[in-house]
C-alpha positions as YAML, in Angstrom:
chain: A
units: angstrom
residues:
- id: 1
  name: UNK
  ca: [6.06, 3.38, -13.57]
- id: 2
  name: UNK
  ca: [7.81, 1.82, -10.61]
- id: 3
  name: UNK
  ca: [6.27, -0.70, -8.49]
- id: 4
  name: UNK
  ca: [6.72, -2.32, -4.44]
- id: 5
  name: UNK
  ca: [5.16, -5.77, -4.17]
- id: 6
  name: UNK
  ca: [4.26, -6.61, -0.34]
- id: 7
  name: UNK
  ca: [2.64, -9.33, 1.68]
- id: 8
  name: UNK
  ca: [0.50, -9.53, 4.25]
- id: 9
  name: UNK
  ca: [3.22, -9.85, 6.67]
- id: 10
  name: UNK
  ca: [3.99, -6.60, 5.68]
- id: 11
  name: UNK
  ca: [1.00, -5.00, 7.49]
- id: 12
  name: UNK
  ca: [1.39, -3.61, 10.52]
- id: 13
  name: UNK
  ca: [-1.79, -3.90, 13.34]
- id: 14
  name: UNK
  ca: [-3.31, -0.20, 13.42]
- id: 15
  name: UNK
  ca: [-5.52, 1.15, 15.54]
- id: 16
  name: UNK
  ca: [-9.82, 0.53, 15.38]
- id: 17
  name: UNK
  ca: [-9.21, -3.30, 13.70]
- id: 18
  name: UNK
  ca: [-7.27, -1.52, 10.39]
- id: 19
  name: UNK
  ca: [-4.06, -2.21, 9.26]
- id: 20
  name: UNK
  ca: [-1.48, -0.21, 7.53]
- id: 21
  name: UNK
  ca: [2.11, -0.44, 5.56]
- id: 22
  name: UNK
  ca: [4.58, 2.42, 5.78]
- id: 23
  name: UNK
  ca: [6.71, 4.34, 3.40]
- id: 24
  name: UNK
  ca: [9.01, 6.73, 3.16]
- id: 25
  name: UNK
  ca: [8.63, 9.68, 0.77]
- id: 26
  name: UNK
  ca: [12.23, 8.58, -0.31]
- id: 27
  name: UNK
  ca: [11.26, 5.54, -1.23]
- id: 28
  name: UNK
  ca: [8.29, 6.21, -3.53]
- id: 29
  name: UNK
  ca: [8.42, 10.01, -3.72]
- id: 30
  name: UNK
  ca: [5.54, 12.94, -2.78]
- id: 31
  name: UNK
  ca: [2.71, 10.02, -3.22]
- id: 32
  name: UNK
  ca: [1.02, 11.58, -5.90]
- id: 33
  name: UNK
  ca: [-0.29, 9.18, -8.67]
- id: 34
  name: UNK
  ca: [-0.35, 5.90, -6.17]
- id: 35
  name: UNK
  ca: [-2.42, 3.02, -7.23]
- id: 36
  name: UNK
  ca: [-2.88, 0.01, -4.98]
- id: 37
  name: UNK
  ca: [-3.01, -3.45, -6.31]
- id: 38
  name: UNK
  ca: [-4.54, -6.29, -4.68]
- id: 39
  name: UNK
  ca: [-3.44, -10.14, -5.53]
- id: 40
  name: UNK
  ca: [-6.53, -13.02, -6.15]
- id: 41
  name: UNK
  ca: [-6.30, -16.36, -5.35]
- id: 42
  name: UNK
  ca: [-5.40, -16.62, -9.38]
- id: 43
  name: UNK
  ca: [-2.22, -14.59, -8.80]
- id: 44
  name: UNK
  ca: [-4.19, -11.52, -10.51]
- id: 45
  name: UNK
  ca: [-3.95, -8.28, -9.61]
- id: 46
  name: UNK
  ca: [-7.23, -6.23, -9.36]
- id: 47
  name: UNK
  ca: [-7.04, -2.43, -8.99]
- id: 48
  name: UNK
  ca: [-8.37, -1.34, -5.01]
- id: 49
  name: UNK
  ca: [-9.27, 1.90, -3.80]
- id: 50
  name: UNK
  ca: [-7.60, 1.96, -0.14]
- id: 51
  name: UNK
  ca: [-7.05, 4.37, 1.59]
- id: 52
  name: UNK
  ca: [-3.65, 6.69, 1.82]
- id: 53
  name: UNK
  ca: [-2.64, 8.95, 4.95]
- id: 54
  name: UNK
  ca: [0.43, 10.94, 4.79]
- id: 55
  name: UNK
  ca: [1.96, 11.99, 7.85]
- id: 56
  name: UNK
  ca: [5.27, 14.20, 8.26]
- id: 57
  name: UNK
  ca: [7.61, 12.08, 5.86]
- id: 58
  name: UNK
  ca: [5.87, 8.82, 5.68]
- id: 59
  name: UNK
  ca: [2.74, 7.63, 3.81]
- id: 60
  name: UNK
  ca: [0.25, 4.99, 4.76]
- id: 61
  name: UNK
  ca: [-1.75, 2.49, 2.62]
- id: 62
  name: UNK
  ca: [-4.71, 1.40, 4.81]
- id: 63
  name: UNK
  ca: [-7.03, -1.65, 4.46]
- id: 64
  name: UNK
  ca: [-9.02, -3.65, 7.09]
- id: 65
  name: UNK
  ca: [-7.34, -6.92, 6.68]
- id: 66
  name: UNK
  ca: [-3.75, -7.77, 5.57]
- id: 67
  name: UNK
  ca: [-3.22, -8.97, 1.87]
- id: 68
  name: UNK
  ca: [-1.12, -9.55, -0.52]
- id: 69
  name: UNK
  ca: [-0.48, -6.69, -3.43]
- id: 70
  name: UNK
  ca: [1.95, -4.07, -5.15]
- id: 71
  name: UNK
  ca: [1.64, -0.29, -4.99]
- id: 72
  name: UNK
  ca: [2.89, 1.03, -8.68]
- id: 73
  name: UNK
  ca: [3.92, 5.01, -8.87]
- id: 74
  name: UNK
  ca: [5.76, 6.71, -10.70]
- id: 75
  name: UNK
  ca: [9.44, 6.74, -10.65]
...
């Protein structure tokens, strides 16, 4: 399994108060088999269920607030 850590700067200011980060298929393939990860104050990650839109070649992860976290799939 492969992995892409982000931060909340990563988020980009969506529409309706959500925010989203952007991928390329390239980068992480067809999306299939994506799980989200979201850091604690600890430096723990906890398993999230956010939300994932794909749109022509790009795929969204989708929260309501920016955070810190890692999206693992397979490589």
């Amino acid at each position: 399994m492969a992995q892409k850590n982000f931060t909340k700067e990563d988020f980009e200011d969506g529409s309706f108060g959500r925010y989203h980060i952007e991928y390329k298929k390239g980068e992480i393939g067809e999306g299939s088999n994506l799980i989200v990860e979201k850091k604690d104050q600890s430096d723990k990650y906890e398993v999230v269920q956010a939300e994932i839109k794909r749109q022509d070649d790009s795929i969204f992860i989708v929260w309501s607030e920016p955070f810190d976290g890692r999206l693992i799939f397979e490589d």
